[in-house]
VEXDREN-2710 file (C-alpha; in Angstrom, 1 decimal):
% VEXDREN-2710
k/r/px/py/pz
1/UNK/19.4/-87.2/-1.6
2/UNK/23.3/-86.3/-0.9
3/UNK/24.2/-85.5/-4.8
4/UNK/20.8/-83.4/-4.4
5/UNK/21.9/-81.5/-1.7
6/UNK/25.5/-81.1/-2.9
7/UNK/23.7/-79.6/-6.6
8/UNK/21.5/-77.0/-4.3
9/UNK/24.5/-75.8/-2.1
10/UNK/26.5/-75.5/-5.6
11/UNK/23.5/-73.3/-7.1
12/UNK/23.5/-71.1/-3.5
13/UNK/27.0/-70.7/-3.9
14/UNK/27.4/-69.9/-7.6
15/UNK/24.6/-67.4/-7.2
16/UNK/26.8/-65.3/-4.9
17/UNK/29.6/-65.8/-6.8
18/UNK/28.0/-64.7/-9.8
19/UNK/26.8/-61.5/-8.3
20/UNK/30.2/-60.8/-6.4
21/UNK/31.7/-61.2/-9.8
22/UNK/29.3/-58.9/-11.5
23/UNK/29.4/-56.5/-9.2
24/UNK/33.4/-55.9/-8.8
25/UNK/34.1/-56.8/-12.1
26/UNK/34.9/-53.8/-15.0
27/UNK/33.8/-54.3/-18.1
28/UNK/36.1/-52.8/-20.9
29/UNK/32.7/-51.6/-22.5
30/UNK/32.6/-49.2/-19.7
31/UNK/36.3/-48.7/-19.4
32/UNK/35.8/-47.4/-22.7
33/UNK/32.6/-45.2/-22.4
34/UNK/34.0/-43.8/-18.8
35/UNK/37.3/-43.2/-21.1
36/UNK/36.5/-42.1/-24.5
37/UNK/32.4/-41.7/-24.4
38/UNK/30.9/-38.3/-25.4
39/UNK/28.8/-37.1/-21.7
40/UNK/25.3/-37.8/-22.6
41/UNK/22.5/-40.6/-21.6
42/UNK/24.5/-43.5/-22.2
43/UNK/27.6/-41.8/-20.3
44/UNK/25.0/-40.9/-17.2
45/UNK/23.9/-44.9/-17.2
46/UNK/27.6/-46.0/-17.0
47/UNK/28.3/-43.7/-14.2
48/UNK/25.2/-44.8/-12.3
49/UNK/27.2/-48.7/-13.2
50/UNK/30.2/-46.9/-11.8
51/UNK/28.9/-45.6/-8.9
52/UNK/27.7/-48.9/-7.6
53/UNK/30.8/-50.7/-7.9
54/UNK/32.7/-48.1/-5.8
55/UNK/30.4/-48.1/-3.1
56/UNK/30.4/-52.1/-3.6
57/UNK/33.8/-52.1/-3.1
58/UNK/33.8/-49.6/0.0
59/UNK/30.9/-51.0/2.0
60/UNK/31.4/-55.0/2.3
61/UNK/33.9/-56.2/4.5
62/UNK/34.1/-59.9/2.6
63/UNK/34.8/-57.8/-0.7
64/UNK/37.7/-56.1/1.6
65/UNK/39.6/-59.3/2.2
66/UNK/39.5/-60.6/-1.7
67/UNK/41.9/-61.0/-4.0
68/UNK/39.9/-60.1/-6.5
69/UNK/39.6/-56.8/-5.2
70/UNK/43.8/-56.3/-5.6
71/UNK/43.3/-56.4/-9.0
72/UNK/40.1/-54.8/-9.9
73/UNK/40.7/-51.6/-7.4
74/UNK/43.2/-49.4/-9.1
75/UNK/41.5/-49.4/-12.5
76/UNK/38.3/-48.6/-10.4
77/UNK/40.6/-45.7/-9.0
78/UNK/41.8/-44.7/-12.2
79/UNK/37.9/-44.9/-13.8
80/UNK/36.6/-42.5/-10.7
81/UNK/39.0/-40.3/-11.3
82/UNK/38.9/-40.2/-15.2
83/UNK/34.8/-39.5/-14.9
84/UNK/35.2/-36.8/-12.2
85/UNK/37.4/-35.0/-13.8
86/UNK/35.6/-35.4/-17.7
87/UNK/31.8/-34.6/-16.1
88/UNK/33.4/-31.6/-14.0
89/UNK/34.9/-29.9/-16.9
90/UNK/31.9/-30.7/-18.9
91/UNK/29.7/-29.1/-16.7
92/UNK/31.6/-25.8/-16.1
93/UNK/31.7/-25.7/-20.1
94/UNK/27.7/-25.8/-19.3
95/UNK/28.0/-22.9/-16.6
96/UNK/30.3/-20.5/-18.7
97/UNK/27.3/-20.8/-21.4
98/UNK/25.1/-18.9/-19.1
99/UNK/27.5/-15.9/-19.1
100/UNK/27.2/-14.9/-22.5
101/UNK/24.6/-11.9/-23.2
102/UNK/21.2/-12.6/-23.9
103/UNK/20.9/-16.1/-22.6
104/UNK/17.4/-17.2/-21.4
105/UNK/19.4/-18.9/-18.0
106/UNK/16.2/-20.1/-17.2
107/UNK/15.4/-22.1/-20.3
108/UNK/19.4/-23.6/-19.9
109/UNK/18.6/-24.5/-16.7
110/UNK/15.5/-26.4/-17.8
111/UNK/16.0/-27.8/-21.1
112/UNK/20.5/-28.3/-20.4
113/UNK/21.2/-28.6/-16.9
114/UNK/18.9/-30.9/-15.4
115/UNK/19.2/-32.9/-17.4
116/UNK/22.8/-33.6/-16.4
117/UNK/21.5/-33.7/-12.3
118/UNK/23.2/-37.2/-12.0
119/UNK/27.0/-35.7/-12.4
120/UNK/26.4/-33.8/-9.5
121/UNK/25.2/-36.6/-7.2
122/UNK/27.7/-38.5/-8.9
123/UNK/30.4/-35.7/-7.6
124/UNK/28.9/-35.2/-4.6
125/UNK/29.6/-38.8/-3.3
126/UNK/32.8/-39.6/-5.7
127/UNK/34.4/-36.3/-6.0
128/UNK/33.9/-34.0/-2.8
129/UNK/37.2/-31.8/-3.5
130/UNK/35.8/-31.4/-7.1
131/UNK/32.1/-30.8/-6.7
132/UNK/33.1/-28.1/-4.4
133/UNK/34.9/-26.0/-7.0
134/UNK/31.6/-26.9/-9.6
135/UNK/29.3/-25.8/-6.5
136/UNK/31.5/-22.8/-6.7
137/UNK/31.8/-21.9/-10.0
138/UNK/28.0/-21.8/-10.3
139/UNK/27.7/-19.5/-7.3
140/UNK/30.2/-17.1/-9.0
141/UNK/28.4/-17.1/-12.1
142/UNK/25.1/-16.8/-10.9
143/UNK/25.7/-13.8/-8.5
144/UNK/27.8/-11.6/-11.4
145/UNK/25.0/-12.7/-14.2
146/UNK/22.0/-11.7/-12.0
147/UNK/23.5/-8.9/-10.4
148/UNK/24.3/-8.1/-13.8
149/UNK/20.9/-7.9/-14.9
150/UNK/19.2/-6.3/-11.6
151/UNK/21.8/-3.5/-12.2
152/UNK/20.6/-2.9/-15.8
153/UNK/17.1/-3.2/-14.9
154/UNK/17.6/-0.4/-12.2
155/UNK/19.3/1.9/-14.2
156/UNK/16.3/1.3/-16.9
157/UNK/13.6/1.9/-14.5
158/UNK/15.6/5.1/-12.9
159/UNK/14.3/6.9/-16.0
160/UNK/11.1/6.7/-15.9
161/UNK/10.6/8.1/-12.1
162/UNK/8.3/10.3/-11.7
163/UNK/9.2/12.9/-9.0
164/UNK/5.9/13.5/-6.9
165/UNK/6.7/15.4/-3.6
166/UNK/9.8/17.3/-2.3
167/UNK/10.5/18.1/1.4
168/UNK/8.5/21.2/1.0
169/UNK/5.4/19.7/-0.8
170/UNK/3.6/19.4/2.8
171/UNK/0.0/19.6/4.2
172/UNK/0.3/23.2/5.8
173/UNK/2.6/25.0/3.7
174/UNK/1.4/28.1/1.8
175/UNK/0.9/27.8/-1.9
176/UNK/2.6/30.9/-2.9
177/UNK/5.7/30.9/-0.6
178/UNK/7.1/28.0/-2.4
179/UNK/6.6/29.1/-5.8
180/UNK/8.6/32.1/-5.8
181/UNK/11.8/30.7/-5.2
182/UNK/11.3/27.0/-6.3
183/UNK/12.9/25.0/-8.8
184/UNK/11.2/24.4/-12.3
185/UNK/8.6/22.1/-11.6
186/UNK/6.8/19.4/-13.4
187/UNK/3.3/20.7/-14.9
188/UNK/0.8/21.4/-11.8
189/UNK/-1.3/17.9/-12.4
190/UNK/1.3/15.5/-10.7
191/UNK/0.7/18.9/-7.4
192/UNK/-2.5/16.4/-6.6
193/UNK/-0.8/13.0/-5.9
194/UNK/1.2/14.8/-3.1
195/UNK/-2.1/14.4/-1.1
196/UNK/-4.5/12.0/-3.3
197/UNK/-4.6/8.8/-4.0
198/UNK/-6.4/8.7/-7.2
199/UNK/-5.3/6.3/-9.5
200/UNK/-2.8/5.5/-7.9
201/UNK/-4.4/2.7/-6.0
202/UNK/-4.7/0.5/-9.3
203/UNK/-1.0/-0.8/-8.3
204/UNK/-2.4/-3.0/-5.4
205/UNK/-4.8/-4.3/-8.6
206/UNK/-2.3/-5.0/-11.0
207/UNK/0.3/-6.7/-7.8
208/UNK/0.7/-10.1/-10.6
209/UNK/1.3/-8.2/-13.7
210/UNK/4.6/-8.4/-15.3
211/UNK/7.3/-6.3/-14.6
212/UNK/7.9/-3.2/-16.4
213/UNK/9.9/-3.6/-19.9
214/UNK/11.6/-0.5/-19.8
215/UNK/12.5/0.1/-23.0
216/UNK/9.2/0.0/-24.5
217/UNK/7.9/2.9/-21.1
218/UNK/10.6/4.8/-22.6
219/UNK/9.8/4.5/-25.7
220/UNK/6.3/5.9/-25.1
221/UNK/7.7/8.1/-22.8
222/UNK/5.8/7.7/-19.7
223/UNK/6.7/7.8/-16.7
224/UNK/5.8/6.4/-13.1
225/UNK/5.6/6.9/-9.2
226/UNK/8.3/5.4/-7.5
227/UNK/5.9/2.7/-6.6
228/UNK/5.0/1.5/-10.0
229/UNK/8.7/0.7/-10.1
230/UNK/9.1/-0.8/-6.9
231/UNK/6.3/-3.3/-7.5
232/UNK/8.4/-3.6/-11.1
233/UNK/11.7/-4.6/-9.4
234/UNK/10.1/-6.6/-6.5
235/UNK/8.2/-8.4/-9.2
236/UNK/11.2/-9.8/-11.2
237/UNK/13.2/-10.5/-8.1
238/UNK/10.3/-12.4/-6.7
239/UNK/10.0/-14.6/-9.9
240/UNK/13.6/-14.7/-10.4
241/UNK/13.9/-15.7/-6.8
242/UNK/11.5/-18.5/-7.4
243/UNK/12.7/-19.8/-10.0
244/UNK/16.5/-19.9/-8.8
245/UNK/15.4/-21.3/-5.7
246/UNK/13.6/-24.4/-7.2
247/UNK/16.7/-25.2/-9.9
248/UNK/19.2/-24.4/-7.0
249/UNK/17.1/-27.4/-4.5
250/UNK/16.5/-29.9/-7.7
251/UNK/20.3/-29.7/-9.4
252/UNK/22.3/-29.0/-6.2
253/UNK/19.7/-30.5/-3.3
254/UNK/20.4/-27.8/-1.2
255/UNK/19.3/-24.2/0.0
256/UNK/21.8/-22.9/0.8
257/UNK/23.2/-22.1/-2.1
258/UNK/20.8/-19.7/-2.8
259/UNK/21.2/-17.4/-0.6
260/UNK/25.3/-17.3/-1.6
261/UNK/23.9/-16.7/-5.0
262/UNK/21.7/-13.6/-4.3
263/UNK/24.0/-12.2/-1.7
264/UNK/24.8/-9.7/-4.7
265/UNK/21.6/-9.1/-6.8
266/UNK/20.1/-8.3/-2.7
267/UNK/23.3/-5.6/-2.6
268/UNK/22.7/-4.0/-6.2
269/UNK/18.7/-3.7/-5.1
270/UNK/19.6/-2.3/-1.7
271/UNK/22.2/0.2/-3.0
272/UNK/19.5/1.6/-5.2
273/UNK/17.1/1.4/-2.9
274/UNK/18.8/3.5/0.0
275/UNK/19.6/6.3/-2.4
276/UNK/16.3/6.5/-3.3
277/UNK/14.3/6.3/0.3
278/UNK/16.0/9.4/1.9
279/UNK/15.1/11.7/-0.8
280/UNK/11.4/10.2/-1.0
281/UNK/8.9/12.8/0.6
282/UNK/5.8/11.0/-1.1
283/UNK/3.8/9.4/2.1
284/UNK/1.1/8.0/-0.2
285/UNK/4.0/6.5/-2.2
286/UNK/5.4/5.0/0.9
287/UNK/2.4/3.7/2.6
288/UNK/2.0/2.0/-1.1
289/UNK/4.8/0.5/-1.2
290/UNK/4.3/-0.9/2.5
291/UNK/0.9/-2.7/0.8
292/UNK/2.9/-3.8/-1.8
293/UNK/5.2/-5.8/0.2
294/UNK/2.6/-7.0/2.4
295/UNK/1.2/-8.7/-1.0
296/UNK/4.6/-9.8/-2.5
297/UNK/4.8/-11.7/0.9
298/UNK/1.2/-13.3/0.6
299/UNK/2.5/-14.5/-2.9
300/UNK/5.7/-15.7/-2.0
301/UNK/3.9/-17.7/1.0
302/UNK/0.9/-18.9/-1.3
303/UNK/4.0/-20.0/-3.8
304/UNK/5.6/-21.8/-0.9
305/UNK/8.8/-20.5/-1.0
306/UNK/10.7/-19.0/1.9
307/UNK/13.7/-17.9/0.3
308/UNK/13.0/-14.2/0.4
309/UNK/11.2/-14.0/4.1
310/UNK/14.1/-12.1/5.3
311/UNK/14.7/-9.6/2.6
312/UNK/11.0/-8.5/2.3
313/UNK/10.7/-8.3/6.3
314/UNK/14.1/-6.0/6.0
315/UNK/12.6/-3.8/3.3
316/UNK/8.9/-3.2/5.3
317/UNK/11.3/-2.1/8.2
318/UNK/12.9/0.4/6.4
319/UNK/9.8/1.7/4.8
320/UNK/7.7/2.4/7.9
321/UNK/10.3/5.4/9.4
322/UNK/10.7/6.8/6.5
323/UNK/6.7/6.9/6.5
324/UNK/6.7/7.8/10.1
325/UNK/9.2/10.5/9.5
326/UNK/7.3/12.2/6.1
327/UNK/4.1/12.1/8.0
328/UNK/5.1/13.8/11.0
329/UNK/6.7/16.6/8.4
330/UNK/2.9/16.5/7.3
331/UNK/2.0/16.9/10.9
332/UNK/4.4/19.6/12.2
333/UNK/3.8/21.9/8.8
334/UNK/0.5/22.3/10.4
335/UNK/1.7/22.6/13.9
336/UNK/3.9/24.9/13.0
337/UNK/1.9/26.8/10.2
338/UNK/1.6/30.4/9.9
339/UNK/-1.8/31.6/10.0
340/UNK/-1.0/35.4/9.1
341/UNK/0.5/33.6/5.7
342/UNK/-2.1/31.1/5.0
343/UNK/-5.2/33.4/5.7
344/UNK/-7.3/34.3/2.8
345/UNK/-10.4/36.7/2.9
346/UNK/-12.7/33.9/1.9
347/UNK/-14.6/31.6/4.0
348/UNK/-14.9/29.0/0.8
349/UNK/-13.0/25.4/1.9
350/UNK/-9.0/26.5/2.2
351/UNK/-6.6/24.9/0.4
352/UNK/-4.9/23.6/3.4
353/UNK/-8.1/21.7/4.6
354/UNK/-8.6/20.4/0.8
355/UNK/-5.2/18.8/1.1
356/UNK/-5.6/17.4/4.8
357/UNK/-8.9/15.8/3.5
358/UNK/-7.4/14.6/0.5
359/UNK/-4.4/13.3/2.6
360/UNK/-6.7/11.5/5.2
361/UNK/-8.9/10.1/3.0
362/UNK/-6.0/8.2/1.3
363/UNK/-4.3/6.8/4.2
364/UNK/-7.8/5.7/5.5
365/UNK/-8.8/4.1/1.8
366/UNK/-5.1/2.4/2.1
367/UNK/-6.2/0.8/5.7
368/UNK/-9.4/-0.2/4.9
369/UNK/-7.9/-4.0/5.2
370/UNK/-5.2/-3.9/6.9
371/UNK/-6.7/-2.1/10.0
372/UNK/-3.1/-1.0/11.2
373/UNK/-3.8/0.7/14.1
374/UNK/-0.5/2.6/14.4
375/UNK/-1.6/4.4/11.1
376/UNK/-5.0/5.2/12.7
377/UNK/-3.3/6.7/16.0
378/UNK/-1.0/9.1/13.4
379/UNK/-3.9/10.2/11.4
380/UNK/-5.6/10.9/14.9
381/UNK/-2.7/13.3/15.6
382/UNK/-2.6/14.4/12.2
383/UNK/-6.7/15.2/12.5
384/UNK/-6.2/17.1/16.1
385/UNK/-3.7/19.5/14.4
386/UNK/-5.5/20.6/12.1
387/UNK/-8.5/20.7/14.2
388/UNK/-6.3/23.2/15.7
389/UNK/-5.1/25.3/12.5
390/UNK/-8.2/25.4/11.8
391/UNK/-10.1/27.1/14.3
392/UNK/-7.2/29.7/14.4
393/UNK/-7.8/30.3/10.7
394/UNK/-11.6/31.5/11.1
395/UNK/-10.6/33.3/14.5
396/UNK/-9.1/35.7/12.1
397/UNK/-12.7/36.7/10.5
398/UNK/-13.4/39.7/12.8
399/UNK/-17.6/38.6/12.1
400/UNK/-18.7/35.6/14.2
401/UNK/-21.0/34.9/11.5
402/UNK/-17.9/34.7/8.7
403/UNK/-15.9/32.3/11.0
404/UNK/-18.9/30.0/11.5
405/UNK/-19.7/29.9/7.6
406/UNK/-16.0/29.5/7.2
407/UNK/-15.9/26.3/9.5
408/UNK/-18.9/25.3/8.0
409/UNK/-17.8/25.1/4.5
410/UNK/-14.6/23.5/5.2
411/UNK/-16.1/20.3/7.6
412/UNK/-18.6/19.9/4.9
413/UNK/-15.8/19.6/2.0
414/UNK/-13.4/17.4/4.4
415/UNK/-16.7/15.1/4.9
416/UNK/-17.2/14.7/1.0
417/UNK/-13.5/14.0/0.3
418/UNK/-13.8/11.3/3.4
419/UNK/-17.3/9.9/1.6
420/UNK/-15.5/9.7/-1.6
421/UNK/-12.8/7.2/-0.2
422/UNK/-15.2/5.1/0.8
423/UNK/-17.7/3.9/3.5
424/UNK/-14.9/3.4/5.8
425/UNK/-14.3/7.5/6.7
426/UNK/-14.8/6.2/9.7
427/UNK/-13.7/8.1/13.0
428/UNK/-12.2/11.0/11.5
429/UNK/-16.0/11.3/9.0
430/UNK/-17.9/10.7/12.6
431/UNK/-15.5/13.3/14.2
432/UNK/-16.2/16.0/11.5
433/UNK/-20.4/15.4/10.9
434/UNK/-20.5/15.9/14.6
435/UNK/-18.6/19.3/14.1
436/UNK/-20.2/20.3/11.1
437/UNK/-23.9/19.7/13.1
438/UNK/-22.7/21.8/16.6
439/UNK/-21.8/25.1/13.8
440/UNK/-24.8/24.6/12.0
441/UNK/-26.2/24.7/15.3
442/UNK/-24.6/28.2/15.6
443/UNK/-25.2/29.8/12.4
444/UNK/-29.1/28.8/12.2
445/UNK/-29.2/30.7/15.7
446/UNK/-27.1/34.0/13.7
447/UNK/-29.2/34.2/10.9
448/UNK/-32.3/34.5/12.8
449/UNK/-30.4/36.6/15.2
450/UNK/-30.2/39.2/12.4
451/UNK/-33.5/39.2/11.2
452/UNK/-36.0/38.2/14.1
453/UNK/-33.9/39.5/16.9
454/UNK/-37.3/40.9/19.4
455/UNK/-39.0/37.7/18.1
456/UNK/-36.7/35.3/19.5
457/UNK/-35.3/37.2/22.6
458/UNK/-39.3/37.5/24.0
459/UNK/-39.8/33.8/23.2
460/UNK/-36.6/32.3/24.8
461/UNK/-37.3/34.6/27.6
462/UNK/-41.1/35.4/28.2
463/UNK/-43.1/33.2/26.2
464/UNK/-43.5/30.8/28.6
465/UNK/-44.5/33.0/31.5
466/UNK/-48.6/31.8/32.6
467/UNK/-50.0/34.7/31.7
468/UNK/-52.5/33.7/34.8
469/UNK/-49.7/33.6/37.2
470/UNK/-49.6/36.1/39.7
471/UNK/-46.1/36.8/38.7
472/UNK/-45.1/40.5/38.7
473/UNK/-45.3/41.5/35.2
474/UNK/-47.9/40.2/32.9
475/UNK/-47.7/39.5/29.2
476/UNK/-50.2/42.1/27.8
477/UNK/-51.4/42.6/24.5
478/UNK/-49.0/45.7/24.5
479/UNK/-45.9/43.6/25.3
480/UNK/-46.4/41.6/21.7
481/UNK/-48.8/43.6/18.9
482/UNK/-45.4/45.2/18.1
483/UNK/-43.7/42.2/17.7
484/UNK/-46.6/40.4/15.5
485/UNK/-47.3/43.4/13.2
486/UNK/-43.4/43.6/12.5
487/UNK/-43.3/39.7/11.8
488/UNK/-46.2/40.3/9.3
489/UNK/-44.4/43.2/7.3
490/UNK/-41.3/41.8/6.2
491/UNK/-41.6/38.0/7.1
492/UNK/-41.0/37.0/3.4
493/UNK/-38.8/39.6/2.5
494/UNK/-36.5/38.5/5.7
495/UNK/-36.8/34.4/4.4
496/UNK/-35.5/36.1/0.9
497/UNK/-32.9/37.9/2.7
498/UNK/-31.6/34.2/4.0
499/UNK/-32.1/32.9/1.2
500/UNK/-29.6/34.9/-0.6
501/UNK/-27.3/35.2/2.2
502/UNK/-26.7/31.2/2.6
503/UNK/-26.7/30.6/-1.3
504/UNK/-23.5/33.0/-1.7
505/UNK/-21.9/32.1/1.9
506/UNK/-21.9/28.4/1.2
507/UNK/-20.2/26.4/-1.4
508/UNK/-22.0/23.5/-1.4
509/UNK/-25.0/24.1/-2.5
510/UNK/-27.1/21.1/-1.0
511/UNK/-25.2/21.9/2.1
512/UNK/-26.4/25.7/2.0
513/UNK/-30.4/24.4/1.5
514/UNK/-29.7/22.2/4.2
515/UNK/-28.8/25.2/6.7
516/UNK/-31.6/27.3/5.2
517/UNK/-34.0/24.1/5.8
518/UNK/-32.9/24.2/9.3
519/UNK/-33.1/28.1/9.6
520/UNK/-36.8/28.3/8.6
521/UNK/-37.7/25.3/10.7
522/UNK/-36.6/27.1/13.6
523/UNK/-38.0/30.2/12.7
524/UNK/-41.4/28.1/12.4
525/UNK/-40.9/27.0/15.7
526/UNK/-40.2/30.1/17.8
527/UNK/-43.3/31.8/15.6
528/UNK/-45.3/28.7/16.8
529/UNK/-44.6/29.3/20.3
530/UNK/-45.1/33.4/20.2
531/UNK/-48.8/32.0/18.8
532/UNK/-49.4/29.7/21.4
533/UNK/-48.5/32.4/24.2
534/UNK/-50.7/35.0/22.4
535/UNK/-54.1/32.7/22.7
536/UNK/-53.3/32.4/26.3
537/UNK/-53.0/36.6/26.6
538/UNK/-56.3/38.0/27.7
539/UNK/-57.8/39.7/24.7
540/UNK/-55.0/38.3/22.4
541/UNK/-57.9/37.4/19.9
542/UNK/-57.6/41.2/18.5
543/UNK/-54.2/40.1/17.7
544/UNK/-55.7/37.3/15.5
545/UNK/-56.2/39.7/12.2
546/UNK/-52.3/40.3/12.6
547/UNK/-50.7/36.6/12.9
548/UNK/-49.5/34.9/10.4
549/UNK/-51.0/31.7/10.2
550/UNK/-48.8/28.5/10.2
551/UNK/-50.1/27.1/7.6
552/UNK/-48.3/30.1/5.2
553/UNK/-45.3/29.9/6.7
554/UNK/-45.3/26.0/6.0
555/UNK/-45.6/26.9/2.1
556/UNK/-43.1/29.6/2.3
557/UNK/-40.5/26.9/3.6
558/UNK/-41.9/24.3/1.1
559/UNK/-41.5/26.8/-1.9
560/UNK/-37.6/27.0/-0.8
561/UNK/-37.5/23.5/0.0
562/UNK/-38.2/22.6/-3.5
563/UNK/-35.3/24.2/-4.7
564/UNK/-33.3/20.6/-3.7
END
């Protein structure tokens, strides 16, 4: 039982030995690989042996006190130093590789790099001094090499702008003014996206597509709204972002470094970017590239990836002044507009109303999801102005009639351009129908003015006297033969006289048959009610040989009616 004993303490204790001796213990195998060893997989495997032993050595006390230790720690020493200084130069080889033109840094970050993640967590806990200066060398290269490249790709893309608006390209200025003295300016299609959307709106479609390749747009020679290139360079900074990000957290294991990388490609984007904004007047473009962002940050959050949460929130604040600032130069050109100027003899939609409806509808289309309702309030403003200019435009028709046509003809075109945006016209649509229905109102009550003026002055005032009353004056036969044998005369000659009159005053033509609908149901109506008062007239049957009977005047309207 005691030699049994004795034998099992023996094992216990040349157990530990045997592991205290191959743990502190150095090889010359890996003397020699640490030495002389090309870096590659067998090198990393030795320094993962490496590593060990050093933090062997550092961490037990017992392996402190042992002789052992006196004579295995200064080769230790020496090997540390020897494979911090071979894997640090090796690596910045590695990093200088990505400096040279035309390398795909991604793909040498992939396929080289990490591969080679190990010599950084070996230099992070062997060689602090030195992984510093590799930490740094990477953050030098990286910043020149992609601001590098964001540099070219903005001078690229500057070619192919598109100038849409200047500061004079506003809502109420008039057309000719401007053209006299004004520079040479692109061909008159691009005049439209000043104020329409159009196809513009495709760029909130096509938010994932690839960036622009510049040299193949120029090669075609096309060219582009700012926005189209905005979404371009926000695009490859996004994915370039993304993809720095990830490499920076799996090689270096920290964020940080990041950001000290993109401190310049952020600097050559914002450069270009505030010598662009000022001189942008396009508040379409701007209210696009606002969306824009808005989906750029939905990606980036769906990707999840925070790294550019700050830069996209700085950009959306500088985009909404500027927005805010070319709208209300929108909004004072029509404040301020002169009406002698923009006055034409025409009461067909004006040119200034065309533009505030394209204009409207836009902004309206490009809040349809977004419900912003800071937008809503400025188009509010934006609606009451020319509410304004526009009432002072038809005041200069010197015929009631002409203004309310004019009115007329321009609510009915602002209501189509708000339709064609979209079910969502919302307020401002509501705002205008109701406007459009009051002058209707008017003009139905003109038109017969003109043509049935006794008719309708004896029934709004007389016709609905008792004749049995004992009032003063009674409605005799006298008071209304006149008016019925005139009615029967000309009463189709007069609806042809409408007729013509609301086809040429109106330039929508369903609009104009509308009004005409209206006209002739009201005329049916007052006729019906001078009818009514004749058959209670003593002796008004002599008058019957004279009316018109209802039933005629209901085929007159339906002949006109058909014309739909």
């Amino acid at each position: 039982m005691d030699m049994g004993l004795k034998l099992k303490n023996r094992k216990v204790a040349e157990l530990k030995l045997a592991r205290f001796v191959e743990d502190i213990i150095v090889p010359p195998r890996m003397v020699d690989i640490v030495v002389d060893g090309e870096v590659n997989d067998e090198y990393m495997r030795t320094l993962e042996i490496l590593s060990k032993k050093l933090k062997f050595v550092e961490v037990d006390t017992m392996v402190q006190s042992s002789k052992a230790l006196k004579d295995v720690q200064p080769e230790l020493e020496k090997l540390r130093q020897k494979a911090v200084s071979k894997v640090s130069e090796f690596i910045i080889q590695k990093l200088y590789a990505l400096r040279k033109p035309k390398t795909n840094i991604q793909i040498l970050q992939q396929n080289v790099l990490l591969k080679y993640k190990y010599v950084i967590i070996f230099l992070k806990e062997h060689g602090k001094e030195v992984y510093t200066e590799v930490r740094g060398a990477y953050v030098d290269t990286m910043n020149k090499v992609l601001s590098a490249h964001f540099r070219a790709y903005i001078q690229a893309v500057e070619k192919l702008q598109l100038d849409i608006a200047t500061s004079s390209d506003l809502i109420g200025v008039e057309t000719r003014a401007t053209s006299l003295f004004s520079r040479g300016r692109e061909p008159l299609k691009n005049r439209s996206a000043v104020f329409a959307l159009g196809e513009r709106i495709n760029i909130l479609k096509e938010i994932e597509q690839p960036a622009l390749i510049p040299h193949i747009a120029e090669a075609s020679s096309l060219k582009y709204p700012y926005e189209v290139l905005f979404r371009s360079l926000h695009k490859l900074l996004m994915d370039t972002a993304t993809s720095e990000y990830l490499f920076c957290d799996d090689f270096f294991g920290e964020e940080s470094i990041f950001y000290e990388i993109f401190a310049g490609p952020f600097a050559v984007i914002d450069e270009h970017f505030n010598s662009i904004l000022p001189n942008c007047f396009d508040a379409i473009g701007l209210m696009l590239m606002i969306r824009i962002i808005h989906q750029h940050q939905l990606i980036m959050s769906r990707r999840r990836i925070p790294c550019l949460d700050s830069y996209l929130d700085k950009v959306n604040i500088s985009l909404w002044p500027r927005f805010k600032m070319v709208f209300d130069m929108h909004l004072n050109s029509l404040r301020t507009a002169n009406v002698k100027t923009l006055w034409e003899d025409d009461v067909h939609p004006h040119y200034v109303m065309r533009r505030y409806a394209e204009f409207s509808a836009s902004l309206v289309h490009l809040n349809v999801e977004y419900g912003d309702g800071q937008l809503e309030l400025n188009l509010e403003r934006l609606r009451m102005a020319v509410d304004d200019l526009l009432i002072k435009l038809a005041k200069t028709f010197t015929k009631p009639k002409l203004q309310t046509v004019f009115l007329i003809n321009n609510y009915d075109m602002t209501i189509a351009v708000l339709k064609e945006a979209g079910p969502e016209g919302g307020k401002t649509q509501m705002h205008f129908e109701e406007l459009l229905k009051s002058n209707t109102a008017i003009f139905v009550e003109e038109l017969l003015l003109e043509h049935f003026s006794d008719l309708i002055k004896f029934v709004k005032t007389r016709a609905s006297e008792d004749p049995s009353s004992s009032s003063e004056k009674l409605i005799s036969v006298a008071d209304v033969e006149p008016l019925v044998k005139d009615f029967a005369s000309r009463w189709k000659a007069a609806i042809e006289l409408m007729h013509k009159d609301v086809i040429t005053s109106f330039s929508n033509f369903l609009c104009g048959m509308e009004i005409l609908r209206a006209a002739l149901t009201q005329l049916l109506l007052y006729y019906t009610r001078l009818s009514d008062c004749i058959k209670r007239i003593p002796g008004g049957s002599a008058l019957n040989k004279d009316l018109v009977s209802i039933s005629s005047i209901m085929y007159e309207i339906r002949k006109y009616s058909r014309t739909f």
